[in-house]
Every structure is written in structure tokens, then in C-alpha cells.
N, C-alpha and C positions, 0 to 999 in steps of 0.2 A: 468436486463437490456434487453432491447429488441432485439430482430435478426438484426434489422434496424443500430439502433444507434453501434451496433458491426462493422454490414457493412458499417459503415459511410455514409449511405443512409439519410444524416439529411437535407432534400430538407422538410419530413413532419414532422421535429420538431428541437429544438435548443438544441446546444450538446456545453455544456461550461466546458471551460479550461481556468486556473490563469499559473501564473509565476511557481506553482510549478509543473508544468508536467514537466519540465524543468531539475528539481532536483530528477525525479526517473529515479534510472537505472533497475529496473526489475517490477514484478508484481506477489507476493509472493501469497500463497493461503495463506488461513487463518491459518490454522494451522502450516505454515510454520511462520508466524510474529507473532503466539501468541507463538513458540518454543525461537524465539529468542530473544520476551521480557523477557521470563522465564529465558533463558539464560543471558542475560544480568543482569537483577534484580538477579538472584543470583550471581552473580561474585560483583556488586558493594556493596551487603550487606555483604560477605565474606572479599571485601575489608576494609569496615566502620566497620564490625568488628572483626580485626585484630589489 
């Protein structure tokens, strides 16, 4: 992502957003949302088999 569109400098290009900016409340690094799908996917497979 460019320095610009960080700075919301978008006068020299278009910076699009849906209804779901709406529905995040943070902005995980990567490996923080690839920790918590691990995490999650092992709890619900521990669940289903149980």
C-alpha cells in the first residue's frame, strides 16, 4: 500500500470502502489472524470430536 493512500492523500487516486469497514474493530497483523484461525479451528475440531 502506498505512503499516499495511508495518508489518505487520495486527491491522486481512488481508495474504496463497503459496508464492512463498519464491522472491523481492529487490524490484526498477519500472524496474529493466522494464530487465531489455528486457534479457533483447533477448539472447533476438539469440539466435533468429542
Amino acid at each position: 500500500m502506498s505512503c499516499k493512500v495511508l495518508a489518505m492523500e487520495n486527491r491522486e487516486g481512488i481508495v474504496t470502502a463497503g459496508q464492512v469497514v463498519g464491522l472491523m474493530d481492529d487490524i490484526s497483523t498477519c500472524a496474529a489472524l493466522l494464530d487465531c484461525i489455528v486457534a479457533d479451528c483447533k477448539q472447533r475440531l476438539f469440539i466435533a470430536s468429542s
